[in-house]
TILUM-969163 format. One line per field, with one value per residue (C-alpha): residue number from 1; y, z negated, x. Coordinates in Angstrom, 2 decimals. Example, Ala and Ser with C-alpha at 12.3 -4.5 7.8 and 13.67 -1.06 7.14 Angstrom:
# residues 2
pos <- (1, 2)
Y <- (-4.50, -1.06)
Z <- (-7.80, -7.14)
X <- (12.30, 13.67)
//
This chain:
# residues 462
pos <- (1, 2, 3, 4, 5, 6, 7, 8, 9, 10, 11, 12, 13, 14, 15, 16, 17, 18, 19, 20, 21, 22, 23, 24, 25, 26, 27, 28, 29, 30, 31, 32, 33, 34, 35, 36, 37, 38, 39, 40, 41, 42, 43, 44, 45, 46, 47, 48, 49, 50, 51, 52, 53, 54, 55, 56, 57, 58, 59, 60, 61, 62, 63, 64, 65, 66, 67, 68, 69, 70, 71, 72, 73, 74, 75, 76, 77, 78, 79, 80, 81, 82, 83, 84, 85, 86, 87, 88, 89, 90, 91, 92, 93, 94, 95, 96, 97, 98, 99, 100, 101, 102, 103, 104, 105, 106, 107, 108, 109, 110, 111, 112, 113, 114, 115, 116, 117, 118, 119, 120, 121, 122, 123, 124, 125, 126, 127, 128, 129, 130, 131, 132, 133, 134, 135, 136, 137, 138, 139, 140, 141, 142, 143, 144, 145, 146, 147, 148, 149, 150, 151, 152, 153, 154, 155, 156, 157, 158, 159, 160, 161, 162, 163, 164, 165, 166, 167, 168, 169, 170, 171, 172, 173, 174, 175, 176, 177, 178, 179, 180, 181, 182, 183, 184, 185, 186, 187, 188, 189, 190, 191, 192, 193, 194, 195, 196, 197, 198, 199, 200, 201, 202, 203, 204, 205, 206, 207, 208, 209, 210, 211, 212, 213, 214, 215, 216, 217, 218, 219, 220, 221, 222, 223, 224, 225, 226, 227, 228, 229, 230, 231, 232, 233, 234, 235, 236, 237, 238, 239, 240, 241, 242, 243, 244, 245, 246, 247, 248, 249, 250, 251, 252, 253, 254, 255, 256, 257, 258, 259, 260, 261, 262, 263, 264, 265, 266, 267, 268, 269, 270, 271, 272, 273, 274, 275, 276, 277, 278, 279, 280, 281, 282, 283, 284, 285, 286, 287, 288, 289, 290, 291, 292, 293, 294, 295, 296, 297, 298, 299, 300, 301, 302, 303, 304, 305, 306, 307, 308, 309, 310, 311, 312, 313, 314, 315, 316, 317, 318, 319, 320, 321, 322, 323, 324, 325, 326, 327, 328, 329, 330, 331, 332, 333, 334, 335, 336, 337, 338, 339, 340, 341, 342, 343, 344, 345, 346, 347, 348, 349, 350, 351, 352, 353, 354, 355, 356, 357, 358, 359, 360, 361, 362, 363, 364, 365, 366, 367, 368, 369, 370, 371, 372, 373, 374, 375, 376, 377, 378, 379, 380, 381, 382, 383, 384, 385, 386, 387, 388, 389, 390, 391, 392, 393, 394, 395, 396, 397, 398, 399, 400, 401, 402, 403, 404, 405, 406, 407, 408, 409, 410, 411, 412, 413, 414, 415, 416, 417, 418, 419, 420, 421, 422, 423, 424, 425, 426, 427, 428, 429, 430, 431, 432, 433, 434, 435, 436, 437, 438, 439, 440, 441, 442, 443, 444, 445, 446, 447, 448, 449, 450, 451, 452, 453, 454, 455, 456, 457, 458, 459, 460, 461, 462)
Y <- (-17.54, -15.22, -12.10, -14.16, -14.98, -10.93, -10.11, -12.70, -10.99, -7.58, -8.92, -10.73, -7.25, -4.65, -7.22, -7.35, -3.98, -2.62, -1.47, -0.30, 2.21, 5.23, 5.37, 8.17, 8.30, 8.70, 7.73, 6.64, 5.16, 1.92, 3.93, 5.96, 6.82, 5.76, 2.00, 1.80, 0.05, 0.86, -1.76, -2.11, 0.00, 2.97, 2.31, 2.28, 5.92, 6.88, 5.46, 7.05, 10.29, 10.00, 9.13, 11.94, 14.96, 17.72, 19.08, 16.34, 16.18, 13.60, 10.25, 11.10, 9.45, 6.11, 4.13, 3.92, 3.28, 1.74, 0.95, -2.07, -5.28, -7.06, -5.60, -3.63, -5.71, -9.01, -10.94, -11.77, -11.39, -9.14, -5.61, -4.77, -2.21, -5.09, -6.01, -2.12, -2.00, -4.26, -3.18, 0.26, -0.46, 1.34, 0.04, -1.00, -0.43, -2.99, -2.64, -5.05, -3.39, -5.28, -2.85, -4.16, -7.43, -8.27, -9.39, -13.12, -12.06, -9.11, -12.22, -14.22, -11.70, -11.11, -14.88, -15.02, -12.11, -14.15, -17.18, -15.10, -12.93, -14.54, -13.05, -10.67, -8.55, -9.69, -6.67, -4.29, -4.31, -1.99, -3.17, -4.62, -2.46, -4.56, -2.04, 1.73, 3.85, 1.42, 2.37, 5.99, 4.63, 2.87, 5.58, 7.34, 10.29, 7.95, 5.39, 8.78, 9.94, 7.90, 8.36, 7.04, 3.33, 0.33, -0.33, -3.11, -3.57, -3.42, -7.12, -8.13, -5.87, -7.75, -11.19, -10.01, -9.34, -12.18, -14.33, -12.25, -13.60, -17.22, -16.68, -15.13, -16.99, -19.23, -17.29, -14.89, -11.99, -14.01, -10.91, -8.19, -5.82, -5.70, -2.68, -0.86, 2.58, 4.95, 8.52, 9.71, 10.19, 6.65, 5.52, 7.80, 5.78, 2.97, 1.13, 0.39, -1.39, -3.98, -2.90, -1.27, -4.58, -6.43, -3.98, -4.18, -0.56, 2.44, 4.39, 7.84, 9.84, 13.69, 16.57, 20.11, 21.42, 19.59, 20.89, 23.73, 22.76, 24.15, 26.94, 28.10, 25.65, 28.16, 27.83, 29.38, 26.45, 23.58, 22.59, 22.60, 21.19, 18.02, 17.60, 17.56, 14.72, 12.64, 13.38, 11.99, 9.07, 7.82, 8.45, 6.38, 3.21, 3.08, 1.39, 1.17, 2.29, 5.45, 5.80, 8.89, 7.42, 10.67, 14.21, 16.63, 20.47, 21.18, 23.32, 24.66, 24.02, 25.55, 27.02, 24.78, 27.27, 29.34, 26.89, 28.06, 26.39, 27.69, 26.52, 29.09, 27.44, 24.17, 24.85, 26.37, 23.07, 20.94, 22.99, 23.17, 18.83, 17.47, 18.70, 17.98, 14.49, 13.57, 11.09, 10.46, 8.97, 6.87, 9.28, 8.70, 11.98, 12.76, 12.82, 12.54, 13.80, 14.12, 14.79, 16.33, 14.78, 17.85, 21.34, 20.37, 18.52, 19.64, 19.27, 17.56, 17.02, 18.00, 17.59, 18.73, 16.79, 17.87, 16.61, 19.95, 20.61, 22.98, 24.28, 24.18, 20.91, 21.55, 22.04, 23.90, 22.14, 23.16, 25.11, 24.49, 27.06, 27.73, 31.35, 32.06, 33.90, 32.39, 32.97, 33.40, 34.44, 31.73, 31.81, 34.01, 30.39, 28.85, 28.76, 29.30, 27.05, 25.11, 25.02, 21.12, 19.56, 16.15, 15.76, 13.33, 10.83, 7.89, 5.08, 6.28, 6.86, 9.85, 9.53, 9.85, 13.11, 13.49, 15.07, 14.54, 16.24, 17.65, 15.93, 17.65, 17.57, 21.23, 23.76, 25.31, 27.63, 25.93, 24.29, 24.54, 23.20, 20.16, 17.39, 14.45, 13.15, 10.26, 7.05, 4.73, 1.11, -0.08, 1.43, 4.85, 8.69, 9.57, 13.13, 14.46, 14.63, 17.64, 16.44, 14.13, 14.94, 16.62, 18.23, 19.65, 17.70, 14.38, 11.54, 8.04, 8.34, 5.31, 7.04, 6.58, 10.07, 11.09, 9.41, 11.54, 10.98, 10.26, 11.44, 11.09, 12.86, 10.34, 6.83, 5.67, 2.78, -0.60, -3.46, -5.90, -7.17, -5.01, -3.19, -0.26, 3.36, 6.32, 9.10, 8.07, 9.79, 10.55, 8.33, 10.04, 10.33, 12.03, 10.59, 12.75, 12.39, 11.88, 8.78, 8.22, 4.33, 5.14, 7.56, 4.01, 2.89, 6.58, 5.08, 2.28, 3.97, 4.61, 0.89, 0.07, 2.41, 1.33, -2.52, -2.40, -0.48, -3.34, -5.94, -4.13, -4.35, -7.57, -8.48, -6.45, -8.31, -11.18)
Z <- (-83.23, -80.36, -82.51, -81.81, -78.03, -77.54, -79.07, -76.87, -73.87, -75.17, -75.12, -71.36, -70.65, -72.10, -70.29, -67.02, -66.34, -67.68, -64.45, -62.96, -60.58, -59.67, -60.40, -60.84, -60.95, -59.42, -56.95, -58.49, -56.97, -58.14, -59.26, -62.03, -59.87, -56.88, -56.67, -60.09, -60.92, -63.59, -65.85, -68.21, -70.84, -68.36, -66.59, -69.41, -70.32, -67.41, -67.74, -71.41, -70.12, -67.58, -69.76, -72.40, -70.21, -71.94, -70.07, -67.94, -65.98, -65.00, -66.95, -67.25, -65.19, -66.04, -62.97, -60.63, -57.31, -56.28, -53.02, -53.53, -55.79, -55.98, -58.66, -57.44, -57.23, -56.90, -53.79, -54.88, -58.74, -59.78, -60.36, -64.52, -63.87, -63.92, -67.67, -68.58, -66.66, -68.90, -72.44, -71.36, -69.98, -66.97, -63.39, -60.80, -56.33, -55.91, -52.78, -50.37, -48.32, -45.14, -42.74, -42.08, -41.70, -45.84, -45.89, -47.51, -50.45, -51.08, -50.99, -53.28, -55.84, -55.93, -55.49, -59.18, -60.37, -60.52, -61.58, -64.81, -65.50, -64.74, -66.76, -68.57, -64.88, -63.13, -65.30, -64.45, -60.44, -58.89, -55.23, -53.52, -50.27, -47.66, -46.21, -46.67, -43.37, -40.98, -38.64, -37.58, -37.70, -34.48, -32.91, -30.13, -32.57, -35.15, -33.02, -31.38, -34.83, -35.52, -39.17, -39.45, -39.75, -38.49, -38.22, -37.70, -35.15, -36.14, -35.20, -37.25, -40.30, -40.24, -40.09, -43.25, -44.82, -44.22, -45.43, -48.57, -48.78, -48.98, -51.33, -54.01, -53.53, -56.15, -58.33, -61.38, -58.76, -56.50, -56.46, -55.74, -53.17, -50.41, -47.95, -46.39, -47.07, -43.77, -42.86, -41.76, -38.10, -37.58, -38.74, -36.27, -33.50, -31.93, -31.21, -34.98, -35.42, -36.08, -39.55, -40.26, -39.75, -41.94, -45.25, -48.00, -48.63, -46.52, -48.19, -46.60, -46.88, -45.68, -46.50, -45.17, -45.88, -43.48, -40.50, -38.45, -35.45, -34.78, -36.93, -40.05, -42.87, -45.71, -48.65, -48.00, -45.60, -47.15, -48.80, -44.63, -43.54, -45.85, -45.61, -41.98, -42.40, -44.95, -42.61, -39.27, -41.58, -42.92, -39.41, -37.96, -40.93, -41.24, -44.20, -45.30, -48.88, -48.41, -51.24, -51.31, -52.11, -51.34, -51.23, -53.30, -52.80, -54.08, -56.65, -55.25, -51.95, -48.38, -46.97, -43.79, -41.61, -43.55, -46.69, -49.35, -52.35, -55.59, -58.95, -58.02, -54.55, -56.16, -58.83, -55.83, -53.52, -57.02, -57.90, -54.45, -53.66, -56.56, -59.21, -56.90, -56.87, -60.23, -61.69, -58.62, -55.71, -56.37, -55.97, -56.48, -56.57, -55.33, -57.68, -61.25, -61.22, -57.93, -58.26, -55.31, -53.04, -50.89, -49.90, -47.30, -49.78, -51.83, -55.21, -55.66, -59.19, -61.32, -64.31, -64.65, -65.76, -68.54, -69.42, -68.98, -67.08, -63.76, -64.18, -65.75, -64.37, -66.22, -64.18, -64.89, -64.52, -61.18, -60.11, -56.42, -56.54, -58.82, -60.71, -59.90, -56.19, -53.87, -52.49, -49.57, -50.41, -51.80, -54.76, -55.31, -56.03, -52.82, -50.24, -46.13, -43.74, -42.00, -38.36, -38.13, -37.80, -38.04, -41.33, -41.27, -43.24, -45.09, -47.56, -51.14, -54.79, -57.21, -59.13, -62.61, -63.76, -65.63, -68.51, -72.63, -72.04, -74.70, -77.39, -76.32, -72.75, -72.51, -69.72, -67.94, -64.50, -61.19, -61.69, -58.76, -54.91, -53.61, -51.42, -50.03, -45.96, -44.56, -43.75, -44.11, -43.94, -47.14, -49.62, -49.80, -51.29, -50.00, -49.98, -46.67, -43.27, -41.11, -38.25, -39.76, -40.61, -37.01, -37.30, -34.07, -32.40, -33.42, -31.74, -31.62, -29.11, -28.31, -27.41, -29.34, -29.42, -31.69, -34.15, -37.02, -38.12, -41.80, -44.79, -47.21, -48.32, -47.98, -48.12, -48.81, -46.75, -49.02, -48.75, -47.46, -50.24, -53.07, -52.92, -53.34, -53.28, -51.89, -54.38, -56.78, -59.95, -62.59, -65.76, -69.00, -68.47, -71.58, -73.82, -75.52, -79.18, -79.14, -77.08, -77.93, -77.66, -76.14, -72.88, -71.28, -71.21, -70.93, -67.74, -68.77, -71.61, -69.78, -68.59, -72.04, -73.54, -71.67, -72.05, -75.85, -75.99, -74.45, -76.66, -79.75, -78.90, -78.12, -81.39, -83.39, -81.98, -83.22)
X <- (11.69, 10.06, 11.90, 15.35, 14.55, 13.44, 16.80, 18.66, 16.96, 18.20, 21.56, 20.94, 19.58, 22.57, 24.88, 23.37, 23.37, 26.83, 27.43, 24.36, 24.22, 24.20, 27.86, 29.92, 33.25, 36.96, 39.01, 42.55, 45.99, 47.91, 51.27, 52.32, 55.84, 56.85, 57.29, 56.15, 52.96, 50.39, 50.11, 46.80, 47.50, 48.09, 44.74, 43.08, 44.30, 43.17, 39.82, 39.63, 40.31, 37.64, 35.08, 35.95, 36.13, 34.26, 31.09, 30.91, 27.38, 24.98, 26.00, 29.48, 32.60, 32.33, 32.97, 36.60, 37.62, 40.61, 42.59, 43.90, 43.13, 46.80, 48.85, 52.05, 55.25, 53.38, 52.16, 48.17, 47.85, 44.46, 45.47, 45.67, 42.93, 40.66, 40.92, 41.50, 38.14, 36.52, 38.07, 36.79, 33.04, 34.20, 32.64, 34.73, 34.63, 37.28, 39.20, 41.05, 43.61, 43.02, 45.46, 48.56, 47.90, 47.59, 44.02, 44.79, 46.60, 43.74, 41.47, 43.40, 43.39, 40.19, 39.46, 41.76, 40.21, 36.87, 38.23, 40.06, 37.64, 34.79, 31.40, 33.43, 33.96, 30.77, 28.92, 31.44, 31.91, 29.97, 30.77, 33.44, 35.03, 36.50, 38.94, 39.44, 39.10, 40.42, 38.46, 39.83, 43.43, 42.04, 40.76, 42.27, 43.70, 44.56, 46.76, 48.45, 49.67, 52.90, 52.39, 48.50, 49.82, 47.58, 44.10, 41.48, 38.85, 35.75, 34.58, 37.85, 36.51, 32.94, 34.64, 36.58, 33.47, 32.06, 34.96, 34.70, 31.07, 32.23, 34.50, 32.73, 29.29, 30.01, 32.05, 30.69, 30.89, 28.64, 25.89, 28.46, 27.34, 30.23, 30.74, 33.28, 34.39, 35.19, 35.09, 31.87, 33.20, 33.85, 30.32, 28.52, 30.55, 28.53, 31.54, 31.47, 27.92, 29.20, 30.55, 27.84, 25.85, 28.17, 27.61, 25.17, 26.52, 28.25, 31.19, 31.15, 34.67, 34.14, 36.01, 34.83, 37.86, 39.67, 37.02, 38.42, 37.74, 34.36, 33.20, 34.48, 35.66, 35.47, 33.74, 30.81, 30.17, 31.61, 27.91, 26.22, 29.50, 28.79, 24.75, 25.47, 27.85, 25.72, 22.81, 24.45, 25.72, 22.28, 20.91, 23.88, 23.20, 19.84, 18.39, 21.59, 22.80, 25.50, 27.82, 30.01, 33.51, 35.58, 35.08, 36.54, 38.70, 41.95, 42.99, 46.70, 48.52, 48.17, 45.11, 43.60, 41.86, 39.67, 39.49, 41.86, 43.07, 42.12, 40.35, 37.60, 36.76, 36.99, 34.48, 32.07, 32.29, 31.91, 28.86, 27.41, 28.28, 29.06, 26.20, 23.20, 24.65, 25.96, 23.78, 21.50, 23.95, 26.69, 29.89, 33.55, 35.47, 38.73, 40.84, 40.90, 44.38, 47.01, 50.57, 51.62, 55.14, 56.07, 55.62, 52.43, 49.86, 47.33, 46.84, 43.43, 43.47, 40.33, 42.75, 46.27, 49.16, 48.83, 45.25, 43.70, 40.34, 41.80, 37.75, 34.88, 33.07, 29.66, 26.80, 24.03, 20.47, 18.54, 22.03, 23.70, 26.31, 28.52, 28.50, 31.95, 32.05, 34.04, 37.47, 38.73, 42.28, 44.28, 45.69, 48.83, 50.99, 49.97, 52.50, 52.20, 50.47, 52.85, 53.27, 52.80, 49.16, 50.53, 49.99, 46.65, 46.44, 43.97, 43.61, 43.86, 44.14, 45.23, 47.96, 48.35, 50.11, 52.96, 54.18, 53.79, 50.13, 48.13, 46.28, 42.99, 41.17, 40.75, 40.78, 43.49, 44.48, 45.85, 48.77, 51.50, 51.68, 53.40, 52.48, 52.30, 53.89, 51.56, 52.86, 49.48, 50.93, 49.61, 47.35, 47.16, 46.13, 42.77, 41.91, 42.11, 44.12, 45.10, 42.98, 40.56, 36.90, 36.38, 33.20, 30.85, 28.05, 28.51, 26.21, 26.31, 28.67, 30.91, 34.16, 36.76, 37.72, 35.35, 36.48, 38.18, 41.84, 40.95, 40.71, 44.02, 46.98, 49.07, 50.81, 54.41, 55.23, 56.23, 56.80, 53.17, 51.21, 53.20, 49.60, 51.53, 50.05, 50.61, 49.96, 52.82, 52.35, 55.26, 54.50, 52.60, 49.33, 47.85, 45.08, 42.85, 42.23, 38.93, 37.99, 34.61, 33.28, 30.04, 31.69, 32.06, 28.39, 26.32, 25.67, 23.62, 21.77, 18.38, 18.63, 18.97, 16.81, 13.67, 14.51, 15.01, 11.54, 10.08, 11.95, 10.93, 7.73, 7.60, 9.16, 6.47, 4.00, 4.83)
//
C-alpha cells in the first residue's frame, strides 16, 4: 500500500512540475499569413520544431510566448496554441493584449481557457503577461510616432492585473504567476511603480542592437549594452523576479548604426547573452522563425523557412563568446539603411516561415532581407524598433522622455479582438523527422529525477 501511495506521489510530482522554471524558449506570432490564423496543428509544428533543434543548450526550447490569448478571427475563444501546448509538454507565457481597448475579450479567453482546459493546462503555464510593452507606447516618443498605436497607463495596467487575479483564483490556473512584459526603459521610469507593484514577475525586452544613440551598438558591445539593461532593471524592481522575454539579433536586413546583420554577429550576441543564460534565467528568444514584410525589417529568425538552423546554436560549457569573430560589415545580401527612423515598433510574435522545408532541422547561411512597417494596434512582432531601447544614463527618472519607443518589428492593424499579429508568416512550416517525445519535458527532468529518487526510496523501505 505505501509502494502505491509513493508512486501516486511520483505521479502528483511529474505533474506538478511540467512546467517548472527556468524556462527557455521563443517568442512566436498568432499568423501563418496575413489575416490567417494558426490553428492547432500548425502550433504544434512549431512547438516540435522547437523542441528538436539539434545542439540546443541548457534544457532545450521547451517553453513559448505568445501575444495574444483569443484565437484569430474570433471575438474571445482560447487561442489553439493552448491545446498544441499541452499535446506537446511545451510551457506557456500567455498574453492578453490589453492596448486598444480589447482587455475583456483577452479576459474571457483566458477565463474559457481555464474552464476547458482546466488541470490539463494548469502544469503547462509558466506565467501569465498582462500586456506587452504598453508602457513606451505612452511615452512621450511613443505617442509622437503615428505608427506606435495605443497604450495604457500604468495605474490602468495594475487594475488589469488585478482583475486577472479574480478571475483565475478559483480556476485550475489559480497559482499562475502574473506579470507584465515591457522594455527595460519603461521599468527604470518611476512613473511606472505602480506596475511594477502589481507583478509577481518583470518581463524585460532589450535589444542592443537597436541602441545608437550613445556609444557604439556594434557587436563587440552588445553583451555590456544588455548587463547594463538587466542591471538597471533588477535595481529598478527590487525583489522582483526579471524574466527576459525578448532579445535576440538578426540574421539579414539593414545595418542600425554600427550593428550589422549577419549569421556571424548573431551567433556572437547568442553566445555572449544567450549561453550564459540558457538553463539558469527564464528567457524567451526572439524569434524562432520571422518572415520578413518589406525592404526595412530584419530577419530575426534563428531558423529559416526552410527549417534550417541560420547558425550553430550550441554553446560551449564555461564559453561567453562565440569562436566566430565578429563582423562589422554586413553581409554582402543586406541592403542600405534607409533614411527614415520612424520605423519603431512593439508587441510581438515571429512568424512561421514558409516554404515545403526540409525533412531534417539542419544548418544553413542567411537567408534574404525583408521587413516589416509598424502599425501596433493589436498584437504584434516583437523584435525591435528604430528608436526604442534608448540606452545612456538611465535613472529612475520620472520623465516620460526616457522612456524607449519599444521593441518590435512590427504590427498590422486588424480588426479589435481578431487577436491578430503582426509578423504574418506564409503557411508551411516544416517538421523535422525526428520529433523526439521526451524534447517536450527535458525541462522537468532534474525535478523529476530527484523526486523519483526519493519515491524509490521510500518504496524500498517498505
Amino acid at each position: 500500500m505505501r509502494a502505491v501511495s509513493a508512486l501516486v506521489a511520483l505521479a502528483t510530482v511529474i505533474s506538478s512540475v511540467s512546467a517548472a522554471g527556468p524556462y527557455q524558449g521563443f517568442n512566436y506570432g498568432n499568423e501563418l499569413a496575413p489575416g490567417v490564423g494558426k490553428k492547432q496543428a500548425d502550433w504544434e509544428k512549431e512547438f516540435r520544431l522547437a523542441q528538436a533543434l539539434p545542439g540546443a543548450p541548457g534544457n532545450g526550447f521547451t517553453s513559448a510566448r505568445l501575444f495574444t490569448s483569443i484565437q484569430m478571427g474570433s471575438a474571445s475563444d482560447p487561442i489553439e496554441a493552448i491545446p498544441a501546448a499541452i499535446a506537446t509538454k511545451t510551457s506557456l507565457l500567455l498574453t492578453l493584449w490589453i492596448s486598444g481597448g480589447n482587455f475583456l475579450n483577452e479576459l474571457q479567453a483566458v477565463k474559457t481557457a481555464a474552464a476547458k482546459y482546466g488541470d490539463k493546462l494548469a502544469p503547462y503555464i509558466a506565467g501569465i503577461s498582462v500586456g506587452s510593452e504598453d508602457l513606451y507606447r505612452i511615452s512621450k516618443v511613443g505617442m509622437e510616432n503615428p505608427n506606435a498605436g495605443p497604450g495604457v497607463e500604468p495605474s490602468k495596467i495594475a487594475g488589469y492585473i488585478r482583475q486577472v487575479r479574480e478571475a483565475i483564483k478559483d480556476t485550475p490556473l489559480k497559482s499562475a504567476p502574473i506579470g507584465h512584459v515591457d522594455t527595460w526603459t519603461a521599468w527604470v521610469d518611476g512613473s511606472n511603480r505602480a506596475v511594477i507593484d502589481a507583478c509577481d514577475w518583470i518581463g524585460m525586452d532589450a535589444y542592443p542592437y537597436w541602441q545608437n544613440t550613445s556609444g557604439s551598438n556594434a557587436i563587440e558591445n552588445s553583451k555590456a549594452l544588455f548587463e547594463e539593461a538587466v542591471a538597471n532593471t533588477k535595481a529598478a524592481v527590487g525583489s522582483k523576479d526579471v524574466w527576459i522575454t525578448e532579445t535576440g539579433f538578426p540574421i539579414s536586413g539593414i545595418p542600425w548604426g554600427q550593428a550589422k546583420p549577419g549569421p556571424v554577429n548573431a551567433k556572437s550576441y547568442w553566445d555572449q547573452v544567450g549561453c550564459p543564460r540558457f538553463g539558469k534565467t527564464s528567457i524567451w528568444w526572439f524569434s524562432l522563425q520571422y518572415t520578413p514584410k518589406n525592404a526595412d525589417d530584419q530577419d530575426w529568425g534563428v531558423v529559416s523557412n526552410a527549417g534550417k538552423l541560420n547558425y550553430d546554436i550550441s554553446c560551449k560549457k564555461d564559453a561567453a563568446v562565440s569562436s566566430a569573430a565578429p563582423s562589422s560589415t554586413p553581409a554582402s545580401s543586406t541592403p542600405s539603411r534607409p533614411s527614415s527612423t520612424t520605423a519603431a515598433g512593439s508587441g510581438g510574435g515571429s512568424g512561421t516561415g514558409s516554404g515545403s522545408g526540409s525533412s531534417t532541422v539542419g544548418t544553413s547561411g542567411p537567408v534574404s532581407s525583408a521587413t516589416t512597417t509598424v502599425i501596433n494596434s493589436n498584437p504584434g512582432g516583437g523584435a525591435g524598433s528604430s528608436s526604442s531601447q534608448l540606452s545612456g544614463g538611465v535613472s529612475s527618472a520620472t520623465s516620460s522622455a526616457s522612456r524607449s519607443l519599444g521593441t518590435g518589428p512590427s504590427a498590422s492593424v486588424s480588426v479589435p479582438g481578431s487577436g491578430s499579429n503582426s509578423t504574418a508568416a506564409p503557411s508551411g512550416t516544416p517538421t523535422p523527422s525526428i520529433v523526439p517525445g521526451s524534447a517536450g519535458v527535458r525541462a522537468i527532468s532534474g525535478s523529476i529525477g530527484a523526486a523519483f529518487a526519493a519515491v524509490i526510496i521510500a518504496v524500498l523501505a517498505t
